[in-house]
DONULO-654518 format. One record per residue (C-alpha): residue in one letter; x, y, z. Coordinates in steps of 0.02 Angstrom, whole numbers, plus 32768, in hexadecimal, padded with zeros to 4 digits. Example, Ala and Ser with C-alpha at 12.3 -4.5 7.8 and 13.67 -1.06 7.14 Angstrom:
<atoms>
   aa     xx     yy     zz
    A   8267   7F1F   8186
    S   82AC   7FCB   8165
</atoms>
This chain:
<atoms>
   aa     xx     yy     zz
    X   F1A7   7587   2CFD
    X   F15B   7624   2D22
    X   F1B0   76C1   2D5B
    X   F190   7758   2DC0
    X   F1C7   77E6   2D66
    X   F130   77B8   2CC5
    X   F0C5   7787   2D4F
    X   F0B4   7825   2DB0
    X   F07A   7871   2D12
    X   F042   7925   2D1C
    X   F009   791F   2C77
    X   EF44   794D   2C6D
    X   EEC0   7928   2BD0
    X   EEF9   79AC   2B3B
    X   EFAA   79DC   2B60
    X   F01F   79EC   2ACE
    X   F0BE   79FF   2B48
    X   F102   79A0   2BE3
    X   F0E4   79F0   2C99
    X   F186   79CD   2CDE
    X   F181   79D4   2DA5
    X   F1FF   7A48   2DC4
    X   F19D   7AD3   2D65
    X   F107   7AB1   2DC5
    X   F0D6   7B36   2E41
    X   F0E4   7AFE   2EF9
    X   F055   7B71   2F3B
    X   EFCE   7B07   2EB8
    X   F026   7A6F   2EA9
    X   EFC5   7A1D   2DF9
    X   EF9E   7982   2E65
    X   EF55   79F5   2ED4
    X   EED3   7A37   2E4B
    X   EE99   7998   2E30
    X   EE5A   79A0   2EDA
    X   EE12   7A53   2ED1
    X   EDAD   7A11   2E27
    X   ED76   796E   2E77
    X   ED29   79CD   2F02
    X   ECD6   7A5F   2E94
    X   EC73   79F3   2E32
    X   EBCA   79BA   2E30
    X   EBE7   78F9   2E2D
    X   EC47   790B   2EC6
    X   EBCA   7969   2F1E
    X   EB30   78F8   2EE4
    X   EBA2   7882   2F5B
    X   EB4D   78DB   2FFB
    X   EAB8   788F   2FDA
    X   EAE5   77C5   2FA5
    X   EAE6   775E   3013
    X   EB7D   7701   3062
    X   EB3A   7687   30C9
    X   EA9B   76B0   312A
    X   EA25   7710   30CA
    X   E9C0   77BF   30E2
    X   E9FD   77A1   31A2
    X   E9A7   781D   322D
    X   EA5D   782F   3287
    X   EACE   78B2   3260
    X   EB69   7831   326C
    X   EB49   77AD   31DD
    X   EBBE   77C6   314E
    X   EB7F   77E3   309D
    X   EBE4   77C4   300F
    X   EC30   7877   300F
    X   EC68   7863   30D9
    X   ECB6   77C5   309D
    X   ED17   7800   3018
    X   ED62   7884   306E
    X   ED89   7815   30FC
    X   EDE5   77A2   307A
    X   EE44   783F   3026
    X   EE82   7861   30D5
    X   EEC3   77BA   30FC
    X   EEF6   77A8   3024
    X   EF6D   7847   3055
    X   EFB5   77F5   30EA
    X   EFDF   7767   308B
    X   F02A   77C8   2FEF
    X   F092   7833   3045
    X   F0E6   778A   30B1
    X   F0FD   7737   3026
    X   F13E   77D0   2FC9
    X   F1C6   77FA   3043
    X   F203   7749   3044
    X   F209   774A   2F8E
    X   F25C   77EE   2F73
    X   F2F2   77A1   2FDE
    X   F2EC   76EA   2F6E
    X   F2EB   7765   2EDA
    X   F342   780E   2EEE
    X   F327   7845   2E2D
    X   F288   7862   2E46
    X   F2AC   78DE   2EC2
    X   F318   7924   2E4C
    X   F294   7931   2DDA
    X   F239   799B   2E60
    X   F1BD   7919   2EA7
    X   F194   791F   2F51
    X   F146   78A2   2FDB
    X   F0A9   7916   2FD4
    X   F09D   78FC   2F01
    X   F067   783E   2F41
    X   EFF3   786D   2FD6
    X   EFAD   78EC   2F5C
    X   EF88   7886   2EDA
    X   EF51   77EA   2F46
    X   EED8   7865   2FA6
    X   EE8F   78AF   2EF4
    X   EE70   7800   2EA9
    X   EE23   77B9   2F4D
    X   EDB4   7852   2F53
    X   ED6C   7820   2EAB
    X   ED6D   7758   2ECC
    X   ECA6   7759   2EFB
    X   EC7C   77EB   2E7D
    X   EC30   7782   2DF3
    X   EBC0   7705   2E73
    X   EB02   771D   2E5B
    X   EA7E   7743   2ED6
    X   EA56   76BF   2F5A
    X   EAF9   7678   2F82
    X   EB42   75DB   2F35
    X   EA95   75A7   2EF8
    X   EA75   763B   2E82
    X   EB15   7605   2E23
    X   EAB4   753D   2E23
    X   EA14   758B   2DE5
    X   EA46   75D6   2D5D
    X   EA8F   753B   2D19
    X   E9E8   74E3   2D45
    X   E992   7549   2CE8
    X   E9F1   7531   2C53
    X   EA19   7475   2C76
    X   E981   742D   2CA3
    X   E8FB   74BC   2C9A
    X   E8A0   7542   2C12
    X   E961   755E   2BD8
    X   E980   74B4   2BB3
    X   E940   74C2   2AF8
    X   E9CE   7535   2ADE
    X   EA5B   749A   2AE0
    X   EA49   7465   2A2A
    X   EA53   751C   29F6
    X   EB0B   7530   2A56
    X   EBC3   74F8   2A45
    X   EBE3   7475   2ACB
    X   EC4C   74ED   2B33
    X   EBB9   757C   2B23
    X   EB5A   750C   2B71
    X   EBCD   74DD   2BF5
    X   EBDC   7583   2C19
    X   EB32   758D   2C3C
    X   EAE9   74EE   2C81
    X   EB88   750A   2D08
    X   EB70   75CA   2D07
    X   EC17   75FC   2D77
    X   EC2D   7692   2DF6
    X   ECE6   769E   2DC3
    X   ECD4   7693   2D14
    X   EC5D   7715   2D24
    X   ECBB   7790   2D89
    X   ED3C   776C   2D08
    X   ECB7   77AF   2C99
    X   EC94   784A   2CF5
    X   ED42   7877   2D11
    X   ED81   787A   2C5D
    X   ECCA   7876   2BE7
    X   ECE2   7911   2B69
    X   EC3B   7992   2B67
    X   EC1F   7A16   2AF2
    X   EC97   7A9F   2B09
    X   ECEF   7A2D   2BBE
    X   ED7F   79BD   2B70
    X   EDAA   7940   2BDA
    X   ED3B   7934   2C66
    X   ED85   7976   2D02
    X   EE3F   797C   2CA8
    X   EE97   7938   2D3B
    X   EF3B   78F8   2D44
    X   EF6A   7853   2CD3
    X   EFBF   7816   2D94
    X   EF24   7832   2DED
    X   EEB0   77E2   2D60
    X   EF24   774D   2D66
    X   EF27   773E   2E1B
    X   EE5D   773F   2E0D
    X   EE64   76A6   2D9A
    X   EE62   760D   2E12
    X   EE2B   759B   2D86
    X   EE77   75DF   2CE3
    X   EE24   754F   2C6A
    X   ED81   7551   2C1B
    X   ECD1   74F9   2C48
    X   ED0D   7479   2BF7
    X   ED56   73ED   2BFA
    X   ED04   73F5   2CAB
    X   ED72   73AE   2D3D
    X   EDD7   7350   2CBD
    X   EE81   7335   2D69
    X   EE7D   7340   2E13
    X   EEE8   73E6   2E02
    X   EEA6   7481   2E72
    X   EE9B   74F6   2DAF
    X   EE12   7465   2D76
    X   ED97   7468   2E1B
    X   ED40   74E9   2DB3
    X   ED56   7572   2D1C
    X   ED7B   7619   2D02
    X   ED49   7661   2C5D
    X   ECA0   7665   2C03
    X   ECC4   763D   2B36
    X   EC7A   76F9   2B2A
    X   ED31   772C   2B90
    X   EDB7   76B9   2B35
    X   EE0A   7732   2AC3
    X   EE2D   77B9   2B65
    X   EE68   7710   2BD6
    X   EEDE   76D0   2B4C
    X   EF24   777B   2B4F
    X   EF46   7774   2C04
    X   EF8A   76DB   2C24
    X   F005   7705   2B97
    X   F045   77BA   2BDD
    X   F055   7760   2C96
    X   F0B0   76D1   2C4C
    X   F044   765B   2CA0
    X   F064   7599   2C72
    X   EFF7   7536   2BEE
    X   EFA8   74A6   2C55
    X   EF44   7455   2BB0
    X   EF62   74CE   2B0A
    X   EEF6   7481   2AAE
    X   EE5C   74A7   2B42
    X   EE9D   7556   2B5F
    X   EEB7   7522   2C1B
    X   EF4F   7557   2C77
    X   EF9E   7554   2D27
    X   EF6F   75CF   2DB7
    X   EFD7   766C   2DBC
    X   F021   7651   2E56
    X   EFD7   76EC   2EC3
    X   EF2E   7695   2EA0
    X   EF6A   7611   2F15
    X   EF68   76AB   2FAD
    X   EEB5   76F0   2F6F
    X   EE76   7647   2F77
    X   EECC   7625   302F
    X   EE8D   76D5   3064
    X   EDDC   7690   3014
    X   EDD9   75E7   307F
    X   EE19   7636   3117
    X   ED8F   76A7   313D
    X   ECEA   7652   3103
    X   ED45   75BF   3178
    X   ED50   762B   3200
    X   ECE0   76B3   31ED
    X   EC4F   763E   31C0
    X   EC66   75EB   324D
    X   EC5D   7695   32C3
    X   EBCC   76C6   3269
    X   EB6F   761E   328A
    X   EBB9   761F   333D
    X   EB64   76DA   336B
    X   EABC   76C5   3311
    X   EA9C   762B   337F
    X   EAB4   7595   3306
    X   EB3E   7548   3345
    X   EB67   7553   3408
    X   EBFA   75C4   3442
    X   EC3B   7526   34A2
    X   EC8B   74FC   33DE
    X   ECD2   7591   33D6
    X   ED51   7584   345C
    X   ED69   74C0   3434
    X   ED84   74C4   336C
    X   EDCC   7571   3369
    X   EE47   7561   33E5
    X   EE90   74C6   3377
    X   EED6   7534   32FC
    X   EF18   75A6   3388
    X   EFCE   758B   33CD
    X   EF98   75CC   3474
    X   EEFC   7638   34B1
    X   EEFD   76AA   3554
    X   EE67   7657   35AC
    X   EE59   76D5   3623
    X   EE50   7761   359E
    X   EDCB   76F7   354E
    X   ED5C   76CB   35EA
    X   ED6F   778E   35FC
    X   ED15   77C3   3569
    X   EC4D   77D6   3599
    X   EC06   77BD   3509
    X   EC02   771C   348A
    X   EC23   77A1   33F5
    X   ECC2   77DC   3459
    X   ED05   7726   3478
    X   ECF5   76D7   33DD
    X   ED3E   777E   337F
    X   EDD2   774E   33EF
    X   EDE4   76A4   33B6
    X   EDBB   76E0   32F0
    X   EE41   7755   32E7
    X   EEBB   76E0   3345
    X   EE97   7654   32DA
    X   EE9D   76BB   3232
    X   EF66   76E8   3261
    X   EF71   7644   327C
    X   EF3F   75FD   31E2
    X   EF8E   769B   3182
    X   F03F   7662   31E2
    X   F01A   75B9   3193
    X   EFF1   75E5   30D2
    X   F080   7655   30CA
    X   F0F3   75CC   30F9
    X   F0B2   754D   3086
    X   F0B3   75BD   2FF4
    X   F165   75EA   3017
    X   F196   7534   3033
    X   F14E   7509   2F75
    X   F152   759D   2F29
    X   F1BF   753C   2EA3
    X   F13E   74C8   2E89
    X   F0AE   754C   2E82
    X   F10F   75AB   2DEC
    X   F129   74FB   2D92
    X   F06B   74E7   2D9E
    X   F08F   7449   2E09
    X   F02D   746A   2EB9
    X   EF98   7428   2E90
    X   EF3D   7459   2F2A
    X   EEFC   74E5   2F90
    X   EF90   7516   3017
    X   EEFF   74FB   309E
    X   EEF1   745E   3079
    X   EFB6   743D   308E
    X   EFB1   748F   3138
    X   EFB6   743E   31D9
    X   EF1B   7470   320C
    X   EEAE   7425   316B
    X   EE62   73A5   31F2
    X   EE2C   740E   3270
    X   EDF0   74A0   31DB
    X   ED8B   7408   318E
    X   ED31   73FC   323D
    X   ED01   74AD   3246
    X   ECD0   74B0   318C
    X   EC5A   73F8   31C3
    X   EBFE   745B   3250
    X   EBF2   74EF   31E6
    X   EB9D   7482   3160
    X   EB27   742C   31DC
    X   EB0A   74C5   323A
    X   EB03   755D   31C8
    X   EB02   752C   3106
    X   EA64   74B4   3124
    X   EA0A   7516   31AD
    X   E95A   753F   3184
    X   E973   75EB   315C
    X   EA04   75CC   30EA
    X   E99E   7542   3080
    X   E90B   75A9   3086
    X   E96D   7628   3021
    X   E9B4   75B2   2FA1
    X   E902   756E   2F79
    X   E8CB   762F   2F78
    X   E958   7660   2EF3
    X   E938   75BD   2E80
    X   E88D   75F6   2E5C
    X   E8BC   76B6   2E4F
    X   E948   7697   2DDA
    X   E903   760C   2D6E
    X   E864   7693   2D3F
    X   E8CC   772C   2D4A
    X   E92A   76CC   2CAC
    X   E89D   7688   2C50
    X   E83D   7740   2C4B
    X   E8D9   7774   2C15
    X   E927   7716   2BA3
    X   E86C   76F3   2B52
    X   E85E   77CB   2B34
    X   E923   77D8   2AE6
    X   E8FF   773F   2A6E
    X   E854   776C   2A39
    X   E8B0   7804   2A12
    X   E927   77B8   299B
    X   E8A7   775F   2951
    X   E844   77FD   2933
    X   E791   77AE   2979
    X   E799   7811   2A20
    X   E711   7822   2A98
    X   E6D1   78C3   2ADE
    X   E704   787C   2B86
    X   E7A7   783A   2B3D
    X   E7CC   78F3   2B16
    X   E7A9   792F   2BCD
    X   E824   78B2   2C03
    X   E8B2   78DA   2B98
    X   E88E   799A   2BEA
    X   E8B4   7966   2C77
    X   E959   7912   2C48
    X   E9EF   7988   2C4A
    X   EA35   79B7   2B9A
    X   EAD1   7971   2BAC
    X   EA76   78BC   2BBF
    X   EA29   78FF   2B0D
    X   EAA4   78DC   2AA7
    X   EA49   78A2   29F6
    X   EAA7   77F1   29BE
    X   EA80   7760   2960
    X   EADE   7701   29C9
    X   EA7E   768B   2A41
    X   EB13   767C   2AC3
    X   EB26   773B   2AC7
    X   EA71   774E   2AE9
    X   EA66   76BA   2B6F
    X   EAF4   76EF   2BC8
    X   EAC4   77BA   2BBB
    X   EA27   777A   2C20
    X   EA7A   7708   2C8D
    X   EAFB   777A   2CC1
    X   EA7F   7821   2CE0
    X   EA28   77A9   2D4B
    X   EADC   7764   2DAF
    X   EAEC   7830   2DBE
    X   EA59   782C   2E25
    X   EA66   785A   2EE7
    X   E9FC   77F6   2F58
    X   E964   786D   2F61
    X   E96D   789B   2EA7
    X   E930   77F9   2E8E
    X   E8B3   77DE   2EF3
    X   E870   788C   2EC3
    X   E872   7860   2E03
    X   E81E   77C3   2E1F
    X   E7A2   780B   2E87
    X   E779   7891   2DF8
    X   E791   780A   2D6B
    X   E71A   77A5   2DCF
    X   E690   781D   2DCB
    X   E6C7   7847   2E9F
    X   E6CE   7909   2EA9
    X   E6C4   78FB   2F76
</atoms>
């Protein structure tokens, strides 16, 4: 079984010694710098302009992937610091030990700030195009040329593995990526295992993976500091550290609910479901504070934030109620879909689908970003290899100009130079794309 104390690791990439808690300075708490590092750098900020769900939208109120992740860090904290004071009574050493219910909101706010770091451009699709490209398009060719889990890694090209890559990939003269906490990196790990084998249970740590090959050495280390429980040894795949269980909850909470709003005030689905689905996760609404509100913005704000405490009331609960189980590695499910409400969130989710995810606008996007990606990598990838290979073009060398240094790096790997490519072009905000494949393209306009 797992246990606290190794879990709430303050332990960052480098150190020789152990942070203890009680030494820690309470004005800059060093869960607290993980935050202050995760919003300084650049691959958070590139998160203003990705999209979340409705793309390069005209409103001011449609949340990007940066909105949503600091909505999710504020409901991740919530959850943390519930959790945290209820475990602080079940186990009083760790107060002892200095540990506070803030150390868990602060940690589960950090990781959840990061959880949409690594996605690519375009939503959901850029992550699917990338593998196309290498599964069934010009990077095909590559396959026989790769391990089989290289290829995994590319052919199912992963958001989280790759903001597992940002937050801990070494550069020249940076050890360590963003050195954050080992407890914060662990509770960012919702599928510690490897591409593959893919899906190989049911369990909630094999929906997906977490590490590219390029990042096993610094996820071994990890997992070993936090104590975290070997699921397979012989795969590398473990179970969740527990707090990933809250980031995840946080995660599912808002894009349920917030999606929902967001589709509800630009039009695409009629306020009327607002007051009928939300108000199913709600104990009890004031009507006439609702019919008071003027404006459909107003009124379904009222029902979001209503129905977020609601559903925070109910993950809290069910995490406390198997908290055994989630340090044995044995809840094998997210704690939304253990709550009472799974029905009615599966209804909202339905509409949202129907509504939102396959509106026009949305698919017109995802077709958009296949094409952008797929030649964004194939200029690419052609300039770095013909590099290697020393046959160049002159246009090949105005490429690689315009690819940043640190994407430069000279190997005679394949995989390192694939997945250098792959992941400057996952870096990429929204615009940046379309921009580079406007220039690539021969579009200066």
């Amino acid at each position: 079984m797992m246990n606290w104390e190794q879990l709430l690791s303050l332990k960052r990439f480098g150190d020789t010694e152990k942070r203890p808690r009680i030494a820690q300075d309470e004005t800059r708490l060093g869960f607290d710098v993980d935050f202050d590092r995760i919003i300084f750098s650049s691959a958070f900020r590139s998160l203003q302009d990705k999209t979340q769900v409705i793309p390069l939208s005209e409103t001011d109120f449609v949340h990007t992937r940066l909105t949503h992740s600091l909505e999710v860090s504020v409901v991740g904290r919530t959850l943390g610091r519930r959790v945290g004071r209820a475990l602080l009574e079940r186990h009083p050493s760790l107060g002892k030990l200095g540990y506070t219910f803030n150390d868990f909101g602060a940690i589960v706010a950090a990781a959840s700030l990061t959880h949409d770091i690594g996605n690519p451009p375009f939503g959901h699709s850029g992550e699917k195009a990338i593998g196309e490209y290498f599964k069934s398009g010009n990077g095909a060719k590559y396959k026989d040329q790769l391990s089989a889990k290289e290829y995994q890694d590319l052919i199912d090209f992963e958001g989280n593995a790759n903001g597992f890559k940002i937050l801990t990939e070494s550069r020249e003269g940076i050890s360590g990526g963003l050195r954050l906490s080992y407890a914060t990196l662990g509770a960012f790990l919702k599928y510690p295992k490897p591409s593959l084998p893919k899906k190989p249970t049911n369990h909630i740590v094999d929906k997906k993976y977490g590490f590219f090959q390029s990042e096993e050495a610094a996820f071994l280390d990890i997992v070993k500091e936090l104590g975290m429980k070997a699921k397979a040894v012989e795969n590398n795949s473990f179970y969740r550290h527990p707090l990933a269980y809250l980031v995840e909850a946080a995660d599912d909470i808002c894009y349920t609910i917030i999606d929902f709003e967001d589709g509800i005030n630009l039009g695409l689905i009629d306020e009327d479901y607002a007051l009928e689905y939300m108000s199913k996760l709600i104990h009890g609404i004031n009507r006439d504070k609702y019919y008071a509100l003027k404006h459909t913005k107003d009124r379904t704000a009222y029902l979001r934030a209503i129905a977020i405490s609601s559903l925070i009331e109910e993950a809290v609960a069910i995490f406390l109620a198997n908290e055994k189980s989630i340090l044995e590695g044995t809840f094998d499910k997210s704690l939304l879909e253990k709550c009472k409400y799974e029905a009615q969130i599966n209804d909202i989710l339905k509409i949202s689908v129907e509504k939102i995810y396959k509106s026009k606008e949305v698919i017109e996007k995802e077709v958009a970003g296949y094409k952008i990606i797929a030649d964004l990598l194939d200029v690419y990838i052609k300039a770095i290899n013909n590099k290697f290979d020393g046959n160049e073009s002159n246009f090949d060398v105005l490429i690689l100009n315009l690819l940043p240094q640190e994407y430069q790096l000279e190997t005679n790997n394949l995989y390192e130079r694939l997945m250098q490519v792959s992941t400057y072009v996952a870096r990429m905000s929204d615009s940046y794309a379309i921009r580079m494949f406007k220039k690539l393209t021969g579009n200066l306009i």
